[in-house]
KEMIVEX-432100 format. One record per residue (C-alpha): residue in three letters; x, y, z. Coordinates in steps of 0.02 Angstrom, whole numbers, padded with zeros to 5 digits, always signed. Layout:
% KEMIVEX-432100
ALAXYZ...
//
This chain:
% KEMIVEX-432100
UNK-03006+00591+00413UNK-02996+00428+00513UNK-03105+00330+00396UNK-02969+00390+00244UNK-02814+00366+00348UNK-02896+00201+00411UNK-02908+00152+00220UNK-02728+00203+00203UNK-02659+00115+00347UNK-02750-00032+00277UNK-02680-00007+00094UNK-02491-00007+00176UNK-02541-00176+00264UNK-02619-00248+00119UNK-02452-00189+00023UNK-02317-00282+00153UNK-02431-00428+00172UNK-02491-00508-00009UNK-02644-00578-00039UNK-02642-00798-00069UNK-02657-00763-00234UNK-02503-00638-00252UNK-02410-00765-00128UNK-02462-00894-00250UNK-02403-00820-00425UNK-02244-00741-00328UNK-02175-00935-00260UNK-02234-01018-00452UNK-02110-00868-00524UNK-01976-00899-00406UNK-01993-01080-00422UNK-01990-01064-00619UNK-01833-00973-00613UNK-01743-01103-00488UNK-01778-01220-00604UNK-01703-01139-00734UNK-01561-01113-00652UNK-01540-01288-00615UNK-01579-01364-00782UNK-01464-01227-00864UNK-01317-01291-00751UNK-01373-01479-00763UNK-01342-01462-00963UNK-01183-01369-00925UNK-01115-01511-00817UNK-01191-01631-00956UNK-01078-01533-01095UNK-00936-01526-01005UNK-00944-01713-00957UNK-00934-01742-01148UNK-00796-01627-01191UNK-00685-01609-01045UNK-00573-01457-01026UNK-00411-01476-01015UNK-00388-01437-00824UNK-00494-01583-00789UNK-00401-01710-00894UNK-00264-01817-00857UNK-00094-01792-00936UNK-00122-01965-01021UNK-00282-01897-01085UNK-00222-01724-01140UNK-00068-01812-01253UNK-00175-01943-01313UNK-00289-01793-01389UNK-00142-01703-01454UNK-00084-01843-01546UNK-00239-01905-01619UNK-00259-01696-01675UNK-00065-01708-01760UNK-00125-01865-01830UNK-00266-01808-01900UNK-00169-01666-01974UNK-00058-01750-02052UNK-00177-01868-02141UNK-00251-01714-02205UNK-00083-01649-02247UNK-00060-01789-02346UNK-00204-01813-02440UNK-00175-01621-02490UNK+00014-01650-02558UNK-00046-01835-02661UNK-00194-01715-02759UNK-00055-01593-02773UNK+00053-01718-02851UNK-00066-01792-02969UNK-00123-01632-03049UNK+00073-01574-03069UNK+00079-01721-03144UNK-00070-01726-03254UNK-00003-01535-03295UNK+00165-01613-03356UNK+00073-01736-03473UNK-00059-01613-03545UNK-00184-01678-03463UNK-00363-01601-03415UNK-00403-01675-03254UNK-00579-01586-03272UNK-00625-01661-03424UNK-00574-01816-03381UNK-00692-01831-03238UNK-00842-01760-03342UNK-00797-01903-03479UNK-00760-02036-03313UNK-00950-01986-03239UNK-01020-01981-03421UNK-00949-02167-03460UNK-01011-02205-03286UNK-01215-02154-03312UNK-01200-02231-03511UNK-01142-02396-03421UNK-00980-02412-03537UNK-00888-02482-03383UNK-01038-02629-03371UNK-01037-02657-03570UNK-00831-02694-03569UNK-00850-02818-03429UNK-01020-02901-03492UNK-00912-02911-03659UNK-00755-02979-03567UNK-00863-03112-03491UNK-00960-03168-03660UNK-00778-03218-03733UNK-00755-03321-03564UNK-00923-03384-03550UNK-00899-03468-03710UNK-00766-03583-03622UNK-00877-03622-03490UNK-01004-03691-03620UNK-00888-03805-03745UNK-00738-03850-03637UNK-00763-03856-03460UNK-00814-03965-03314UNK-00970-03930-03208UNK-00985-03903-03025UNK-01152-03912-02941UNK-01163-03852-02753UNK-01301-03960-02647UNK-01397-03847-02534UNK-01528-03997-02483UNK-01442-03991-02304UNK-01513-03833-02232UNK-01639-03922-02120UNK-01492-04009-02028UNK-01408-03847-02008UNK-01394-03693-01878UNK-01434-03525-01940UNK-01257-03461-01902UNK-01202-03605-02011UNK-01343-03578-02164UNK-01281-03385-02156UNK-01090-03457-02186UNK-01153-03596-02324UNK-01212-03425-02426UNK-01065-03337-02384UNK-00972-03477-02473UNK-01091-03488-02618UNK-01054-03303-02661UNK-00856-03322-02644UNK-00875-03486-02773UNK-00975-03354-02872UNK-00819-03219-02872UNK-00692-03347-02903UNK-00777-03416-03049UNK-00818-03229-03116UNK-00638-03194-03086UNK-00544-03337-03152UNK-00488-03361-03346UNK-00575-03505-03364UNK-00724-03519-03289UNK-00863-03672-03278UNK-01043-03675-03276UNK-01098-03682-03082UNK-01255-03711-03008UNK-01343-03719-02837UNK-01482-03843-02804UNK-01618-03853-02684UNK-01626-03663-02632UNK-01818-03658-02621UNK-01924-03480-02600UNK-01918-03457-02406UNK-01774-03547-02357UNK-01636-03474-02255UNK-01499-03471-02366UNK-01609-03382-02522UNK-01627-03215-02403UNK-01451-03207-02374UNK-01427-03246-02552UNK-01536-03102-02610UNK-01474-02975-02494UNK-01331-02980-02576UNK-01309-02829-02708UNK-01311-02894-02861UNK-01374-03068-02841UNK-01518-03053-02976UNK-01377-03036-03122UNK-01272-03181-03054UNK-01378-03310-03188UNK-01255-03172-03324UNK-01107-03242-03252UNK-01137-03439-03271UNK-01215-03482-03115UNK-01403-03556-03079UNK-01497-03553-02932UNK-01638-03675-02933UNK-01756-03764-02811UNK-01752-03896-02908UNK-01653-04041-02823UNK-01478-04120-02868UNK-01557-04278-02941UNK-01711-04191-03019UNK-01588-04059-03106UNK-01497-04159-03175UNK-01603-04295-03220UNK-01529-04332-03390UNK-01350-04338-03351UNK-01353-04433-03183UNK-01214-04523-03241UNK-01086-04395-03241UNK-01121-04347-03078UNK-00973-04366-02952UNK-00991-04303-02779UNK-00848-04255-02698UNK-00845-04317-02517UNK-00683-04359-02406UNK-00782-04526-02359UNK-00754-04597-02532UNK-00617-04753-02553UNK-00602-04660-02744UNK-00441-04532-02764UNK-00473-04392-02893UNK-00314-04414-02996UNK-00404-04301-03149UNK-00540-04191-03216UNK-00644-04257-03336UNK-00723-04106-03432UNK-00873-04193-03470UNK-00932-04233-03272UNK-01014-04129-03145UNK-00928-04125-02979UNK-01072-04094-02846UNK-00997-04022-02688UNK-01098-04030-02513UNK-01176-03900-02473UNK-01140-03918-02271UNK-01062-03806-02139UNK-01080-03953-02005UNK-00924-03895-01868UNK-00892-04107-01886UNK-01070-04129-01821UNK-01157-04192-01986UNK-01028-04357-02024UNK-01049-04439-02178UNK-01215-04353-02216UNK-01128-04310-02399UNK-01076-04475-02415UNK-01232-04564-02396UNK-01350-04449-02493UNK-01238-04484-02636UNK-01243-04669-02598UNK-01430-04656-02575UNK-01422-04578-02738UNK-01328-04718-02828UNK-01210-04552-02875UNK-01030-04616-02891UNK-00907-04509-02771UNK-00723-04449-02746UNK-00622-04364-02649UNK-00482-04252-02665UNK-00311-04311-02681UNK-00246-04232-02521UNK-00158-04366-02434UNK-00055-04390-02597UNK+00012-04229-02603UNK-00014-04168-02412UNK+00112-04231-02267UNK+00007-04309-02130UNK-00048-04195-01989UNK-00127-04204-01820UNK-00293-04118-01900UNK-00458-04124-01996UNK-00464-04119-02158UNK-00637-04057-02178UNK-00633-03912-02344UNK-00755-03775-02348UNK-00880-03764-02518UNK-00772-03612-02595UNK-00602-03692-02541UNK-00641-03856-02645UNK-00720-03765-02798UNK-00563-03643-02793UNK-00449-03802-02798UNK-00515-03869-02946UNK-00521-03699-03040UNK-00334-03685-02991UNK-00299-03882-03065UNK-00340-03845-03192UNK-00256-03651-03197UNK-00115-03735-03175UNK-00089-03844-03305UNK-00160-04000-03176UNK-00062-03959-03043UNK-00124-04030-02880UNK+00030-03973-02751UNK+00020-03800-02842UNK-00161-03779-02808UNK-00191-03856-02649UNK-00046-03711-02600UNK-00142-03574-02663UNK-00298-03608-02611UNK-00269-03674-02434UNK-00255-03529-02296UNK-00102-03533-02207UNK-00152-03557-02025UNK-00115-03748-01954UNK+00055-03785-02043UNK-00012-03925-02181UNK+00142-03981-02272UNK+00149-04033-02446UNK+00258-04190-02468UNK+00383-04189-02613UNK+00423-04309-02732UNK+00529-04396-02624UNK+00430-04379-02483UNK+00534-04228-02409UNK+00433-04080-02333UNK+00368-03922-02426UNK+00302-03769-02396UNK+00158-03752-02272UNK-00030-03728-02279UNK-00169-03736-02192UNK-00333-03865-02246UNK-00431-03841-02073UNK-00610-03763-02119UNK-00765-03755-02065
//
């Protein structure tokens, strides 16, 4: 009887005192759950950092979020009421708007859209070959330039490219000395589109200025604002050449003397013949000279006319009239 209560008593104080290894899996458990606890109210402090309730934002904050929500609203609103409109419309006229957007995505996979413009072009294109000047864009400066300024050069390049897509008359343009590897090729080619651009009357080559064209060196004029010779005319048999240089006025004369090196003859815009003098450089970018001399000639040889359209309108340039009075205003700082 002594030996079983004995085991009893020792049973009970086995019970209220655990063994290590009950002590052990009892504090991992406990510790476990704390730290559930914890993380669970660490990601509910994290969620309601990133959307606060309304008791814990400021007034400023809760009407700044009701008006961005009527805003929202009412964009929605009316988007809703302009589809609403067009298909009363469309109803009005007899019109399927269904099947038009079956035909719309069916003209859009057979490339119909692509086949009118590639046909608009041809027509233009033929200009561009019989009765047109040429413009040539020299690229051999890239070694003397920054990379932020190579990245704007090709920026320029592809608005010169747009313009003389756009325009009504367009000319044959080319870019020399744009060599596998150089800067301004990558940005070139990361450009969507870029490998069609020889459709549309323009040639990238790594050929240089002189070695491209070779045979008809003597109708080579590079425009430069260093030359003694005005530009009173074009001549549709020349090549303009343009520099291809975004120098910030660091590179002076550079243009100049390659074309003297050259034995190229040079010219430079007439801008102090139809500009009023002003307290500023007169330094063009590529795409602002090349859009000038598409507009000349736009405009029936208009100088004033297209130095106003293509000059942005940010220093106050002044045209000068005919008797010397002041015009409108535009802006010939670049670069």
């Amino acid at each position: 009887h002594d030996e079983t209560n004995g085991g009893t008593e020792e049973e009970t104080i086995d019970s209220a005192h655990p063994t290590e290894e009950t002590m052990s899996k009892n504090q991992t458990t406990s510790s476990i759950s704390q730290h559930d606890e914890t993380t669970g109210g660490l990601e509910e402090e994290n969620i309601d950092s990133h959307h606060p309730s309304e008791e814990t934002m400021s007034k400023k904050q809760i009407k700044r979020k009701k008006k961005l929500a009527l805003a929202a609203e009412g964009k929605k609103l009316r988007k809703q009421r302009k589809k609403e409109a067009r298909h009363a419309k469309a109803k009005e006229q007899g019109r399927d708007l269904e099947l038009e957007r079956k035909e719309q995505e069916e003209n859009r996979l057979a490339g119909v859209g692509r086949k009118k413009r590639q046909e608009a072009w041809d027509k233009k294109e033929i200009l561009a070959h019989t009765a047109s000047f040429r413009v040539c864009l020299d690229c051999s400066f890239e070694s003397e330039m920054y990379s932020k300024e190579i990245n704007s050069l090709a920026s320029q390049i592809r608005y010169c490219y747009v313009s003389n897509k756009r325009t009504a008359h367009p000319c044959l343009l080319a870019a020399t000395s744009i060599s596998s590897g150089d800067e301004t090729l990558k940005h070139l080619t990361n450009v969507t589109g870029f490998d069609d651009w020889s459709k549309r009357a323009f040639t990238c080559t790594d050929q240089s200025l002189e070695e491209y064209y070779s045979e008809n060196r003597e109708n080579l004029i590079y425009l430069t604002s260093d030359s003694d010779n005005v530009l009173e005319d074009l001549d549709d048999s020349k090549i303009y050449v343009i520099g291809g240089i975004v120098d910030r006025n660091r590179l002076k004369n550079v243009a100049f003397q390659r074309a003297k090196n050259l034995n190229i003859a040079t010219a430079k815009l007439p801008l102090d013949e139809h500009l009023k003098t002003m307290d500023t450089t007169r330094v063009l970018t590529c795409n602002h000279v090349f859009d000038i001399l598409l507009k000349y000639r736009e405009h029936g040889k208009d100088w004033k006319t297209a130095l106003m359209e293509v000059l942005p309108q940010r220093k106050g340039a002044k045209l000068a009239g005919d008797d010397g009075e002041e015009e409108d205003s535009a802006d010939i700082v670049i670069s």
